[in-house]
C-alpha positions as CSV (number, residue, x, y, z in Angstrom):
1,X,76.2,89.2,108.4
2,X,74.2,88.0,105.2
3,X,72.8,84.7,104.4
4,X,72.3,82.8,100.9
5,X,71.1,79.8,99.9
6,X,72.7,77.8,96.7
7,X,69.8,76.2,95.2
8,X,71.2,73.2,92.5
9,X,68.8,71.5,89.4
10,X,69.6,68.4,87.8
11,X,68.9,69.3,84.0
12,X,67.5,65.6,82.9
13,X,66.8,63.9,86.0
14,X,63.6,65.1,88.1
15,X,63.7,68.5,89.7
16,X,66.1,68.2,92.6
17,X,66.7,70.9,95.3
18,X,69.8,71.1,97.4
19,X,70.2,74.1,99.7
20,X,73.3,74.5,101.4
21,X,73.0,77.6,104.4
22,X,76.5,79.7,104.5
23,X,76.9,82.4,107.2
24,X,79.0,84.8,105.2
25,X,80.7,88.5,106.0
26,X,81.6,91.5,104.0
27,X,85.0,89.8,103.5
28,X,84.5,85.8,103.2
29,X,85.4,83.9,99.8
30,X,83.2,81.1,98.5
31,X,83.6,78.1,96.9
32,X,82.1,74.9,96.0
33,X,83.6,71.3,96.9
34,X,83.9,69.5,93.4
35,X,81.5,66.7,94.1
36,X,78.7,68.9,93.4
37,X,80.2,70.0,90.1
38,X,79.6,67.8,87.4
39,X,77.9,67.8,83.9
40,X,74.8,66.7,85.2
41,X,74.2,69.9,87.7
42,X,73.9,73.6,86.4
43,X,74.8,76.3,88.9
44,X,73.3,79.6,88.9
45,X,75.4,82.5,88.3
46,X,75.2,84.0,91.9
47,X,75.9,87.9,92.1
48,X,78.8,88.6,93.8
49,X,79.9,92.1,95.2
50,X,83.0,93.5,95.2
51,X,84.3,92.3,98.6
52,X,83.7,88.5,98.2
53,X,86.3,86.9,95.9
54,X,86.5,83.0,95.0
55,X,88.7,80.5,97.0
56,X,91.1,79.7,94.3
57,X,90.9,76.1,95.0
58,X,89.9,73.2,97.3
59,X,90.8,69.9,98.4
60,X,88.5,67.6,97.0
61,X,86.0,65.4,99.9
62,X,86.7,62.5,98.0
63,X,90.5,63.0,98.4
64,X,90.6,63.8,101.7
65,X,89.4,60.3,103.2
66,X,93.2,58.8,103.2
67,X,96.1,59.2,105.7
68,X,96.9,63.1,106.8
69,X,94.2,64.4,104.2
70,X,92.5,67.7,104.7
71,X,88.5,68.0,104.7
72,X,86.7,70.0,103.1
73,X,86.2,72.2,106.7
74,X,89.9,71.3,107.2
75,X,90.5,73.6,104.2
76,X,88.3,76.5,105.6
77,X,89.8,76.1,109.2
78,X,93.2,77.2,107.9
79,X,92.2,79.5,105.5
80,X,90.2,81.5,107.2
81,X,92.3,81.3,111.0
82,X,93.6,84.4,112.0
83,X,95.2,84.2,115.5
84,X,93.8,85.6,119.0
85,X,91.8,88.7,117.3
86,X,89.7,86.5,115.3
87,X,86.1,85.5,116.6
88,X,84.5,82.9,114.3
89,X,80.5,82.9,113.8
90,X,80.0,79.5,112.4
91,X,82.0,76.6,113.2
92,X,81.5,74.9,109.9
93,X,82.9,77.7,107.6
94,X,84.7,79.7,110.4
95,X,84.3,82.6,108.7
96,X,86.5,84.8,110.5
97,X,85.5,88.0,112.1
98,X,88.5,90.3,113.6
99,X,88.2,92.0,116.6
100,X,89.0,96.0,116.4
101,X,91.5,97.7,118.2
102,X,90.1,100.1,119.9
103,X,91.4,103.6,120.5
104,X,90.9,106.8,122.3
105,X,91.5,110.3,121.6
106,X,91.8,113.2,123.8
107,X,93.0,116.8,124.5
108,X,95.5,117.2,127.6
109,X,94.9,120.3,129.4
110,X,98.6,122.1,129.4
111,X,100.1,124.8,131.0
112,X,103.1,126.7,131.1
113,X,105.4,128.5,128.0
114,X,103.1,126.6,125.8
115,X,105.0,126.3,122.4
116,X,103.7,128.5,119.2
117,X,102.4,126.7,116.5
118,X,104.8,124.8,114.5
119,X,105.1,121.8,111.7
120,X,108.7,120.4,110.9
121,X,109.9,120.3,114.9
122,X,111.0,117.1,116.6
123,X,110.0,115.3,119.8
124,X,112.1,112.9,121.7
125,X,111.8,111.7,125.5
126,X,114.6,111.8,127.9
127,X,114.4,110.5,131.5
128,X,111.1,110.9,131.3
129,X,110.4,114.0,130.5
130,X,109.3,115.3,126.3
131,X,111.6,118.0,124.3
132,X,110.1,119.3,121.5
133,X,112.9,121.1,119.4
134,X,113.0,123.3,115.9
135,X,110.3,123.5,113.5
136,X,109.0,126.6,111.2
137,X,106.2,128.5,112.4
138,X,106.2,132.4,110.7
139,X,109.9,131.3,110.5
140,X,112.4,128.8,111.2
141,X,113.0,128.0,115.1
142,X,115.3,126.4,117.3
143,X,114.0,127.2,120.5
144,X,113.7,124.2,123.1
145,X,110.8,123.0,125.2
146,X,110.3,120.7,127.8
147,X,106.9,119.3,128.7
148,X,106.7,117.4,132.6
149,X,104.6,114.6,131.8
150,X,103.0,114.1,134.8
151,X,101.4,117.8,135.1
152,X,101.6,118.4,131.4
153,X,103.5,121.9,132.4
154,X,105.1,123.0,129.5
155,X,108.9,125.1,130.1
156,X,111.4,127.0,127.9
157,X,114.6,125.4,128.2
158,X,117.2,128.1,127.8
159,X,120.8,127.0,127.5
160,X,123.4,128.1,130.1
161,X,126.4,129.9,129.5
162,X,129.8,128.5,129.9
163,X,132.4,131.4,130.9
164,X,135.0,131.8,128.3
165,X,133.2,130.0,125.6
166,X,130.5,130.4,122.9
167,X,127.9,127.9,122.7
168,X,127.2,126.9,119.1
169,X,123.8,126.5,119.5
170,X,122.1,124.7,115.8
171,X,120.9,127.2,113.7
172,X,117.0,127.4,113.3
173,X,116.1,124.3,111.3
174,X,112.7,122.4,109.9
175,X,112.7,119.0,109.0
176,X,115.7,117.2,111.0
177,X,115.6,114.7,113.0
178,X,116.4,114.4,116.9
179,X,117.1,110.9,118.8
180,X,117.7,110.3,122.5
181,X,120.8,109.3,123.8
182,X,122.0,108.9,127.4
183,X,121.1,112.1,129.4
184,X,120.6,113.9,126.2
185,X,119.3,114.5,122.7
186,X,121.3,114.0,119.2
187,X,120.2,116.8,116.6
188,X,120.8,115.7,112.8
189,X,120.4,117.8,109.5
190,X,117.4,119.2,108.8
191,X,116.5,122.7,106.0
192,X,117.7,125.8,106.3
193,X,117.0,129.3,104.6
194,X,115.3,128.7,101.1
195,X,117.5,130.2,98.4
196,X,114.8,132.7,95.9
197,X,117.6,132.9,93.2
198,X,118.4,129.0,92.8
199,X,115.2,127.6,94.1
200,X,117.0,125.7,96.7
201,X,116.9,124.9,100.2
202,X,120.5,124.4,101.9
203,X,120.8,121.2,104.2
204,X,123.1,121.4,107.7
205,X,125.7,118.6,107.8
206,X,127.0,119.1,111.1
207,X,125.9,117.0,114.5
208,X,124.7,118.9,117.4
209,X,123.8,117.2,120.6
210,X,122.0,118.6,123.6
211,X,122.8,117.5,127.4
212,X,119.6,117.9,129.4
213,X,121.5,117.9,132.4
214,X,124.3,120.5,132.3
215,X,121.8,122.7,129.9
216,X,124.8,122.9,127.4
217,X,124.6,122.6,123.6
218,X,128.2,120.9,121.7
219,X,128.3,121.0,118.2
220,X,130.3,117.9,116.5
221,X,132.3,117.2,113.1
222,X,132.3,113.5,113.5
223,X,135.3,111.4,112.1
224,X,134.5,109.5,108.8
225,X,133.5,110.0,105.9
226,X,130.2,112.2,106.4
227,X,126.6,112.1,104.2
228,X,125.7,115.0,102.4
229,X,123.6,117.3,104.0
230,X,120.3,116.2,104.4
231,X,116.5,117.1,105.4
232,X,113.1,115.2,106.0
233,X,115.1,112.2,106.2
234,X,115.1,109.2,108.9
235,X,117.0,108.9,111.8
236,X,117.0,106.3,114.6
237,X,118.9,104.9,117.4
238,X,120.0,101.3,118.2
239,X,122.2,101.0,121.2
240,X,124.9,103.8,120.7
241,X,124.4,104.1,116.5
242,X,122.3,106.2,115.5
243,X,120.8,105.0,111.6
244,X,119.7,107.8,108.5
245,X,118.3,107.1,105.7
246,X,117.1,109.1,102.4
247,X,115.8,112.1,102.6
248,X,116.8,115.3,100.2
249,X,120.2,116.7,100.1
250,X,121.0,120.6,99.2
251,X,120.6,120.1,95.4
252,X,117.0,119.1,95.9
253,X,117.5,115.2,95.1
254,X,116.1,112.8,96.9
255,X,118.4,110.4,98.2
256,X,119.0,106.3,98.7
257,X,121.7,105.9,100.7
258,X,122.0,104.2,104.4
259,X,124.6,105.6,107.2
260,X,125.6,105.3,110.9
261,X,127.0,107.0,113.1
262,X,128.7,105.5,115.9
263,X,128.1,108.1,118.9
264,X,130.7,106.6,121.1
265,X,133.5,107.1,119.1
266,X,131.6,109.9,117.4
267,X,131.9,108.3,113.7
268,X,130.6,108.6,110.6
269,X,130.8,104.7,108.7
270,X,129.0,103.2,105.6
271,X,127.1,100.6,106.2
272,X,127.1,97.5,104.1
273,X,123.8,95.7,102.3
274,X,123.2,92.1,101.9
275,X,123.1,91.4,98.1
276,X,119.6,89.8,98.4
277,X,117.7,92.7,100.1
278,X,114.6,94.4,99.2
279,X,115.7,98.1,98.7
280,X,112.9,100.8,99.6
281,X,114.8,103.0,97.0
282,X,115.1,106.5,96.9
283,X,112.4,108.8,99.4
284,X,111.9,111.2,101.8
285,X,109.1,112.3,104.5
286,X,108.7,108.5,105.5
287,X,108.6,107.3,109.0
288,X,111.5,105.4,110.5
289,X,110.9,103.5,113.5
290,X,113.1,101.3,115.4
291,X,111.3,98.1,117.1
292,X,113.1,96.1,119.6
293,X,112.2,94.5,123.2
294,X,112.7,97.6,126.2
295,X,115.2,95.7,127.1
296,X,117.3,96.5,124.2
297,X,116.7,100.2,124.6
298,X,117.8,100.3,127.9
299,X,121.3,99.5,126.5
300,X,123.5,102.1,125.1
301,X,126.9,100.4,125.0
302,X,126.3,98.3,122.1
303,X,126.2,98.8,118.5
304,X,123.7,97.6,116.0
305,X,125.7,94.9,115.2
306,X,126.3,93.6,118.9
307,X,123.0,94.2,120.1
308,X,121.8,92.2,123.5
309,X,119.7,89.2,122.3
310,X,116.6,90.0,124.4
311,X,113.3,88.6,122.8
312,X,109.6,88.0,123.9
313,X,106.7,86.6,122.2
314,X,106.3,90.2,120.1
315,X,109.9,91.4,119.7
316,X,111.2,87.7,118.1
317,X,114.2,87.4,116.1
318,X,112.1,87.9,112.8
319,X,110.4,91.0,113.9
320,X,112.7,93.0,115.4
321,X,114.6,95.7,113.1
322,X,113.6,99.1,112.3
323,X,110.5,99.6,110.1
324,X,109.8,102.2,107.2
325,X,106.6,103.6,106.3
326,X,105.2,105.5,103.4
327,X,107.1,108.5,102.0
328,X,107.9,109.8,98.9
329,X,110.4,109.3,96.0
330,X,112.1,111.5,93.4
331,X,109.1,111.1,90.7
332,X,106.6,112.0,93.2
333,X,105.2,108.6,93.8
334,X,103.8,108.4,97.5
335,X,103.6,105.1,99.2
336,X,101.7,102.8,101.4
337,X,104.7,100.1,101.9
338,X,106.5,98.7,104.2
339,X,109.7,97.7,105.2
340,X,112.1,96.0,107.9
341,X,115.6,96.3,108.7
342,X,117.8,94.3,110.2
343,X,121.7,93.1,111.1
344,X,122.5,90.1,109.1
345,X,123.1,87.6,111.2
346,X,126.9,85.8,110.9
347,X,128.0,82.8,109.9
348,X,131.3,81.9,111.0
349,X,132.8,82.7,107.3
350,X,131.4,86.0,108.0
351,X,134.0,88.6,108.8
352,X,131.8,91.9,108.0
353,X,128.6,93.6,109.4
354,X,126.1,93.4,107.1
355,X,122.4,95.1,107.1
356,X,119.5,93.9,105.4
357,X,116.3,95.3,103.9
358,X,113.2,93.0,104.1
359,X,109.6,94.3,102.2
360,X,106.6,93.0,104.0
361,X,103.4,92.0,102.8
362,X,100.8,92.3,105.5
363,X,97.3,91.3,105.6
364,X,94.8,93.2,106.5
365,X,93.6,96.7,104.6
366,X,96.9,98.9,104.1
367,X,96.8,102.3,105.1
368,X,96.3,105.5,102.4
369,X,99.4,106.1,100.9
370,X,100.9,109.3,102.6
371,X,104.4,111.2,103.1
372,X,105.1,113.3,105.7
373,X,103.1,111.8,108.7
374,X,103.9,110.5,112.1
375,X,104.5,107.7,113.6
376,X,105.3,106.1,116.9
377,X,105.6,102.4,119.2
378,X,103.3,101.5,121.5
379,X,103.1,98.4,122.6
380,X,103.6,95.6,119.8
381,X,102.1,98.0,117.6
382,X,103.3,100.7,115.0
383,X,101.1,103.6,114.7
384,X,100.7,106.0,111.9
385,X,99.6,109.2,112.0
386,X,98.2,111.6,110.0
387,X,100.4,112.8,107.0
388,X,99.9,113.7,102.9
389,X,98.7,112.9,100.1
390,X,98.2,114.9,97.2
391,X,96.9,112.8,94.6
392,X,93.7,110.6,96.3
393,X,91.0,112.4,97.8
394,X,89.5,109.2,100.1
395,X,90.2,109.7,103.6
396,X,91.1,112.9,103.4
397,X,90.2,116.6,103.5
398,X,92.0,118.4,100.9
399,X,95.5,116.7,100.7
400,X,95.7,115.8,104.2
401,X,95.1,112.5,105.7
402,X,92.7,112.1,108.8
403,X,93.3,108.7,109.5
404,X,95.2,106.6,112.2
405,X,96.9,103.2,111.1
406,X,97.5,100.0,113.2
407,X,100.5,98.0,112.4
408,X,100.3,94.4,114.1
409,X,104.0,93.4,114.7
410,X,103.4,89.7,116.2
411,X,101.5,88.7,113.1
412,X,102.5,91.1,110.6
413,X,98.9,92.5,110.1
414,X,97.4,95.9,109.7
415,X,94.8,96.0,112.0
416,X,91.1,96.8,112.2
417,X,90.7,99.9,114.2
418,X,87.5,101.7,116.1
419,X,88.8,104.9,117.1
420,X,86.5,107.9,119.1
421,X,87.0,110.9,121.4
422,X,88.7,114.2,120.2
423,X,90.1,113.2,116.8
424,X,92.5,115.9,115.8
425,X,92.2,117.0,112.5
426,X,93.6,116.0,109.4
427,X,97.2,117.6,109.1
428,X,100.8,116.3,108.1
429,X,104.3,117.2,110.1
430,X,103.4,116.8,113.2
431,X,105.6,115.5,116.3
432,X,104.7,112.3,118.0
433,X,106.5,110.6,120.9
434,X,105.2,107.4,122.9
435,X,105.0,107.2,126.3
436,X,103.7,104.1,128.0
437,X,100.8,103.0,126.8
438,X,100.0,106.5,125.1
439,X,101.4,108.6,122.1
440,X,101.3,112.2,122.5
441,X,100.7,114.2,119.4
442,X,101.4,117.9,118.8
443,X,101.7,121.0,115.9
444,X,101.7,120.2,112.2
445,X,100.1,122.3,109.6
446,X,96.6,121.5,107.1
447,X,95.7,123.5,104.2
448,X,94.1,126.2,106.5
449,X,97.2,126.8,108.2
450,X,99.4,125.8,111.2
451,X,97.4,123.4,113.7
452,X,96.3,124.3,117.0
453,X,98.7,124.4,120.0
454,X,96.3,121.4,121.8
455,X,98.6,118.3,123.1
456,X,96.8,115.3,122.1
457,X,97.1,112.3,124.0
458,X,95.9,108.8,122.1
459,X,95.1,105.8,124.5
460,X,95.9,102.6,123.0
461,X,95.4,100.5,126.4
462,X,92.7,98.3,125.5
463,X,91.1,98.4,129.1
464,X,91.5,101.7,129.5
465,X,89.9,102.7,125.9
466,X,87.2,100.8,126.4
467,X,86.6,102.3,129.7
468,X,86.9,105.9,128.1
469,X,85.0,105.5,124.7
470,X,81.9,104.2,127.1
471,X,82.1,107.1,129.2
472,X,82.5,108.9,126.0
473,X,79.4,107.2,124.7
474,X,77.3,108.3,127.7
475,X,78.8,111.7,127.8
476,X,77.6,111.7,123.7
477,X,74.3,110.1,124.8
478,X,73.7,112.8,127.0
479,X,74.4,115.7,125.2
480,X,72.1,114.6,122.3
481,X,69.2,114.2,124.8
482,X,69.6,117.5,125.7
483,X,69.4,119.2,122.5
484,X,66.7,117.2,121.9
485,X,65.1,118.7,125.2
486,X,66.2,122.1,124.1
487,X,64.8,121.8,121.0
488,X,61.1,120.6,121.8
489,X,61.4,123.4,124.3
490,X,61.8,126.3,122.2
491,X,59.1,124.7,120.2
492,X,57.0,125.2,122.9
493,X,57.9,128.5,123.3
494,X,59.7,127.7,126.7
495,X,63.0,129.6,126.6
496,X,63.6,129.8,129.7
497,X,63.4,126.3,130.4
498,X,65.2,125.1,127.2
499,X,68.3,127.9,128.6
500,X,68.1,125.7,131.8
501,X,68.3,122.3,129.7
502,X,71.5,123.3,128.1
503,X,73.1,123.7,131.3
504,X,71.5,121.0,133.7
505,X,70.8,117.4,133.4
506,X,67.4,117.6,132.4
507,X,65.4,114.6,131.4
508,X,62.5,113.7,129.6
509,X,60.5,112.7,132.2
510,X,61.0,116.7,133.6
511,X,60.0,117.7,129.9
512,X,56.4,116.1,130.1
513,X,56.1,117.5,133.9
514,X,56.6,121.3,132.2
């Protein structure tokens, strides 16, 4: 916090002093009611820093005294509430002070047919357990694991064989994108071998789906009229359709157009915009993320146009839809917007199923823009991970971004964040998947290569972080005492002692007995 006092002098009359005492923050706007501007009082130019902007204006007190008026602390009330995250220091101003979400990183210990190293693969739950499919690591892949999430054993699902019949397992693949479905998981696109002669990188348009059950791999040529070929595009599922967006087809062009694909019926349709949306425009490597109320999800007989209408105080009407993050368009742009969408909803006139692209404006500070990243939801909260960017060196290391984002989906606010533990390190295509209150994070590649095989686990339970970054803090605590120890010991010459130091709990008070 900072403190300043206003001092005002009458020019003609004698010397008057009026101080007036703000509590202000890093991020507070000032202003000054009108009745203490007049041609009578000077005001001295007060320095302001980049992070404190004027109030663009004010109700004035001498206004406010009639029916339904707003005060001058009426005024500052509403501009400066900001729902149940904000704490406010001083009830006159209520200058606003946002609580951070906190947030824990950590390193699951795995075991098992631990996967190779790999950016570009996919990972999806179903019943329970994680698949992680596809990817490039020295090459392409499109080898299947399975991780059991409550031992963390990692397995190499091999198909079986049907007698008298070829599977037609996908060919190896980076880039796709894999949604779950029923008891299994629906395989879309995705690059294939890059072409030396014509620069190019061929696109697979064909669906393949994967039933974790029988172990069996069916390839489909769905009815309709089918999207080109496409690869670091977006895919989700609402009920049984399964939405793509964008993405970059087999000539290299980055595309705009939105598609479905019923998976009942097994049908490729186009879907319709309303007239006034928003468009996101042409992009790929963006994050695509459907956001509905569990008990949506849990229904797979409707389509995105009939879906249950199951809301809470998070998942409304308004917020529910399928948000984009970020990406990339054909000029090489990379963003830091976002959007929603949603069905229309019908009027009785209405005869068609329409869609609708909304842009949102949060507050809050927006994320670095980025492409290629990861994202998952966890709660009433979008999270994005990691990703690219290749023109802005703040937050990252090289071209890769470090950072973790916070999306607010109640209040439509990026959030403040406090996050500690075992960061993993900046990096873009990784896989993430949610799971509870956690998101597990694996793979991706940085400029020194593909990332480590380590399974990171983020804990966005706000009990349960806060019970982990303080044992984390003690843990910290502990270890810095002990290098301490260690070195003062080998200053004294005391190796022996400062070996045992590193490897017991050695205090202080046992330094000054030595």
């Amino acid at each position: 916090m900072y403190e300043t006092d206003i001092n005002f002098h009458s020019r003609s009359l004698p010397k008057i002093k009026t101080s007036r005492r703000i509590l202000i923050g890093p991020d507070t706007a000032i202003g000054i009611p009108k009745s203490l501007v007049n041609s009578h009082i000077s005001i001295p130019e007060i320095p302001i820093t980049r992070n404190i902007q004027t109030l663009k204006s004010f109700h004035h007190p001498s206004e406010s005294f009639g029916e339904n008026k707003k005060t001058f602390v009426d005024e500052l009330i509403q501009r400066f509430s900001a729902g149940e995250n904000a704490e406010f220091i001083d009830i006159a101003t209520k200058v606003q002070r946002i609580k951070p979400l906190i947030l824990f990183w950590e390193i699951k210990r795995t075991e098992g047919f631990i996967p190779e190293a790999r950016v570009g693969a996919t990972m999806v739950v179903v019943n329970g357990n994680i698949y992680l499919f596809g990817g490039q690591a020295g090459d392409r892949l499109n080898d299947i694991k399975m991780l059991d999430y409550k031992t963390y054993h990692w397995e190499s699902v091999n198909p079986s064989t049907i007698s008298n019949k070829i599977q037609e397992f996908p060919e190896p693949r980076v880039g796709h994108t894999a949604v779950s479905y029923k008891n299994s998981f629906i395989v879309y696109g995705g690059g294939g071998a890059f072409n030396q002669t014509l620069h190019l990188r061929g696109c697979f348009p064909l669906v393949h789906v994967f039933d974790t059950i029988n172990l069996q791999w069916q390839t489909f040529k769905p009815l309709g009229r089918p999207p080109d070929a496409r690869r670091n595009h977006g895919a989700v599922i609402i009920g049984n359709t399964m939405i793509i967006y964008g993405g970059i087809d087999s000539n290299s062009r980055v595309l705009s157009d939105l598609c479905g694909l019923n998976l009942e019926a097994m049908q490729w349709f186009v879907t319709k915009i309303d007239k006034g949306s928003v468009k996101p425009g042409p992009r790929h490597s963006f994050s695509f993320t459907s956001a509905y109320h569990p008990g949506v999800f849990r229904q797979s007989s409707n389509d995105i146009f009939s879906l249950p209408n199951v809301y809470d105080d998070i998942f409304t009407r308004k917020t529910s839809g399928i948000y984009l993050f970020g990406g990339m368009n054909h000029h090489g742009v990379i963003f830091n917007d976002l959007y929603m969408l949603q069905p229309k909803r019908k009027s009785i006139r209405d005869d068609e199923s329409i869609l609708k692209w909304v842009k949102l404006e949060p507050s809050g500070k927006a994320p670095l823009p980025r492409y290629n990243h990861s994202s998952a939801l966890c709660g009433g909260w979008l999270y994005i991970i990691g990703g690219r960017n290749d023109t802005a060196s703040f937050e990252t290391i090289g071209n890769e971004v470090s950072d973790i984002a916070a999306y607010n989906i109640a209040s439509c606010r990026w959030e403040t964040l406090l996050v500690k533990g075992l960061k993993p390190g900046p990096r873009w295509g990784a896989s993430a998947v949610s799971m509870g209150a956690k998101i597990l994070c694996f793979g991706g590649m940085s400029l020194g290569g593909f990332c480590q095989t380590s399974l990171f686990s983020l804990e966005t339970d706000q009990s349960n972080a806060q019970e982990l970054v303080k044992l984390w803090e003690e843990e910290e605590n502990h270890r810095k005492a002990k290098e301490e120890i260690t070195l003062k010991l080998i200053q004294k010459g005391k190796l022996q002692y400062a070996a045992k130091a590193m490897l017991t709990k050695i205090g202080l008070k046992a330094l000054n007995e030595i």
